[in-house]
C-alpha positions in Angstrom: -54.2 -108.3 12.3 -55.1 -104.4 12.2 -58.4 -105.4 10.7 -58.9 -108.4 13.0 -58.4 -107.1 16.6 -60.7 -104.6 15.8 -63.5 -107.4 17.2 -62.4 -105.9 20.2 -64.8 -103.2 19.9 -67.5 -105.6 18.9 -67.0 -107.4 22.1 -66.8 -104.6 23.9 -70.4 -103.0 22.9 -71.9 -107.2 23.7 -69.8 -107.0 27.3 -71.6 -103.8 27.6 -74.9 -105.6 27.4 -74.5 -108.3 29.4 -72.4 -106.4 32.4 -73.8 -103.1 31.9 -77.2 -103.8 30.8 -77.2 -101.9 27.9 -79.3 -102.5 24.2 -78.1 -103.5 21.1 -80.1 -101.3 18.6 -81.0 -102.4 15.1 -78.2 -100.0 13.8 -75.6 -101.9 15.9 -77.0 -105.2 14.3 -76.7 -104.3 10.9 -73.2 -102.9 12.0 -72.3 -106.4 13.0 -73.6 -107.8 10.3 -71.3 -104.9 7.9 -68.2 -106.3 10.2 -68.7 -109.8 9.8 -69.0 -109.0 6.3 -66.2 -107.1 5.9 -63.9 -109.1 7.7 -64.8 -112.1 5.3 -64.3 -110.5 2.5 -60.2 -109.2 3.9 -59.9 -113.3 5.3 -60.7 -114.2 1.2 -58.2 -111.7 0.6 -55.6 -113.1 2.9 -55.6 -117.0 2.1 -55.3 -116.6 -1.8 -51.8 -115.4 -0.3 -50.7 -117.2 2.7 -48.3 -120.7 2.0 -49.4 -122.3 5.6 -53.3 -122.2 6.7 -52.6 -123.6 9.8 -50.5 -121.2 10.8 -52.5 -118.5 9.8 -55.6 -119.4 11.6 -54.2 -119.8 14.7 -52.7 -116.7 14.6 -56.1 -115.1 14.3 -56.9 -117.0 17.3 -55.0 -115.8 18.8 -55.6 -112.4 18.0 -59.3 -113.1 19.0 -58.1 -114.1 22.3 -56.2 -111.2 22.9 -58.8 -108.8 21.9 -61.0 -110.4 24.0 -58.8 -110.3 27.4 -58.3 -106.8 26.2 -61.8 -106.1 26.5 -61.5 -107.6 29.9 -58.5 -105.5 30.6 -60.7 -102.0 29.9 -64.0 -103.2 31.4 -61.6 -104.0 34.9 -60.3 -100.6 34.6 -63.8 -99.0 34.4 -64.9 -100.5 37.2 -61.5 -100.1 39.1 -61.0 -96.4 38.6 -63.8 -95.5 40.6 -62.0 -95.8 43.5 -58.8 -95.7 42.5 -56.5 -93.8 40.2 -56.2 -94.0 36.6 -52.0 -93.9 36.6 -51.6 -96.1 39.8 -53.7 -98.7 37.8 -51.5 -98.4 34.9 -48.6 -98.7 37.5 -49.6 -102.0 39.1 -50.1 -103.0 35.3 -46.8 -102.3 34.6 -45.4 -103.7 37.4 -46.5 -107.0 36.9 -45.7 -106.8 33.1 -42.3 -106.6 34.1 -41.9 -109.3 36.6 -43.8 -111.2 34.4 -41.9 -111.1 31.0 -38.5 -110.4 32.5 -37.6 -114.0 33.0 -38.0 -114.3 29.3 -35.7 -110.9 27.8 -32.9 -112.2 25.6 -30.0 -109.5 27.2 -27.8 -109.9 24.5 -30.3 -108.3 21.7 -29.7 -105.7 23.5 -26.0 -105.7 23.6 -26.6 -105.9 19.2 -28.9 -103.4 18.5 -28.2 -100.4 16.3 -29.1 -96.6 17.1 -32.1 -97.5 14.6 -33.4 -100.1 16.9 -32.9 -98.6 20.5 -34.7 -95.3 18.4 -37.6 -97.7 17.9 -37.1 -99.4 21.0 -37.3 -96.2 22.9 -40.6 -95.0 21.1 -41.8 -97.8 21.4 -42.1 -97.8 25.3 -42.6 -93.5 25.4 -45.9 -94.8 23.0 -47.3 -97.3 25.1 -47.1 -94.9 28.9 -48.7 -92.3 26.7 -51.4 -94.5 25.0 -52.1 -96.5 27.7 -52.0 -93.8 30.3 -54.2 -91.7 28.3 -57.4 -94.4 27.4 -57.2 -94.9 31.4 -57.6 -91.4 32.0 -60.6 -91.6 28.9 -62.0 -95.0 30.1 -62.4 -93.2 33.9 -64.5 -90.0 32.1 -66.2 -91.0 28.9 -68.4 -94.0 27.4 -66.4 -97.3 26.4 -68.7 -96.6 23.5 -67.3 -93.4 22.3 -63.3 -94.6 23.0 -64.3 -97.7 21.1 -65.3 -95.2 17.7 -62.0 -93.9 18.1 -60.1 -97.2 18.4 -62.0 -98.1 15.2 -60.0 -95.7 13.3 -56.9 -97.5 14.1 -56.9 -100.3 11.3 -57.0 -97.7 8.4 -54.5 -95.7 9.9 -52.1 -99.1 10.3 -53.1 -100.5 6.7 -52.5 -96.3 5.0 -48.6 -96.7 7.4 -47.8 -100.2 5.8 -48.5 -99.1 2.8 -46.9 -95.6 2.8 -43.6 -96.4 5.2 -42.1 -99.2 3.2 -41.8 -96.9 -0.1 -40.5 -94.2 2.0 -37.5 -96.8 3.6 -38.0 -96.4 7.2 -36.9 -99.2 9.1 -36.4 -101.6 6.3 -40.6 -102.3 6.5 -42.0 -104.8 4.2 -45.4 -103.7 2.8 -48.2 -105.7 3.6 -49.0 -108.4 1.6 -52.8 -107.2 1.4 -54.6 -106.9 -2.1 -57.8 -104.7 -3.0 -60.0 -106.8 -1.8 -58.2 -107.0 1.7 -58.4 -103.2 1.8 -62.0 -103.2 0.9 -63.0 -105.7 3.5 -60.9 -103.4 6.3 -62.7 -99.8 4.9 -66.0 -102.2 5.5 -65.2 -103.8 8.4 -64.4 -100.7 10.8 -67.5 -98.9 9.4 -69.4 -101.9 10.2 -67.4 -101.4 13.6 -68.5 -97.6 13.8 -72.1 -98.5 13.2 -71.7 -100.5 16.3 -70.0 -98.5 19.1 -71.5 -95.0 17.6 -74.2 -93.4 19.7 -75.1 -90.1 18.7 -75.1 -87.3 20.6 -78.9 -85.8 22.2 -79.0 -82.6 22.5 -81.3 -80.9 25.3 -80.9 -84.8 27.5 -80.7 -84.0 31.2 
């Protein structure tokens, strides 16, 4: 999944041709070309250990899907912060999160939860106002390019946390069930990512 919704960044540079008119350069193609190879090579990885293909593919549809509404999501706040503000956005966004998925909340988890859940349950939400409100302040100043190098960084951080947490006891994790080759595929697919949104820096440009 870490590895995966990372085509997020891929859509976004192709969104960024086709709304903004941008170029794809021939480093950007041969980054695609890195991704797409790297994330075959963690997908060989993956069904030599899943029990139920079915399953597993259309969980990475839908983790397709959701990368590309998220694209949609950032490309709408772009163009919505130039009249409006980056943290009344995020409210509205929140607000209809919550009237959205309340209907569905199961109350009495709530009522069963340990101090080690509510402790997750509470970072959990501090996480996303900070994340979220901070890429809307970033997507209102900067590049979607340059947020999307940073986002690429995220896989490799998630893959290094599976792999460390679970040996260290916190929260009962389970380490991922990903093998060398997985890990390979992830190292190639975000630089092949990188290539992609990168856009290096000219010096002396009015």
């Amino acid at each position: 999944m870490a590895v995966l919704i990372q085509t997020a960044s891929v859509f976004l540079v192709l969104a960024g041709v086709y709304v903004f008119r941008e170029h794809l350069t021939l480093r950007q193609v041969l980054g695609m070309g890195v991704a797409g190879s790297g994330l075959f090579l963690f997908f060989r990885d993956q069904q030599s250990r899943i029990q139920e293909t079915g399953n597993y593919y259309y969980a990475d549809f839908l983790i397709v899907l959701a990368a590309m509404v998220w694209v949609g999501y950032v490309i709408s706040q772009k163009f919505l912060s130039r009249q409006y503000g980056a943290q009344s956005l995020n409210l509205l966004v929140y607000a209809v999160a919550v009237f959205t998925l309340v209907g569905g909340v199961e109350w009495a988890d709530f009522s069963s939860a340990g101090l080690t859940a509510w402790l997750s349950l509470v970072f959990c939400g501090v996480n996303t106002l900070l994340a979220y409100g901070t890429l809307a302040e970033a997507v209102k100043y900067i590049p979607l390019a340059l947020i999307s190098v940073i986002i690429s960084l995220n896989p490799l951080i998630t893959l290094l946390g599976m792999k460390i947490l679970p040996g260290m006891g916190v929260a009962g994790l389970q380490p991922e069930p990903v093998g060398s080759l997985g890990y390979w595929g992830g190292v190639i697919a975000v630089t092949g990512v990188a290539l992609v949104v990168y856009r290096p820096t000219r010096r002396g440009a009015d």
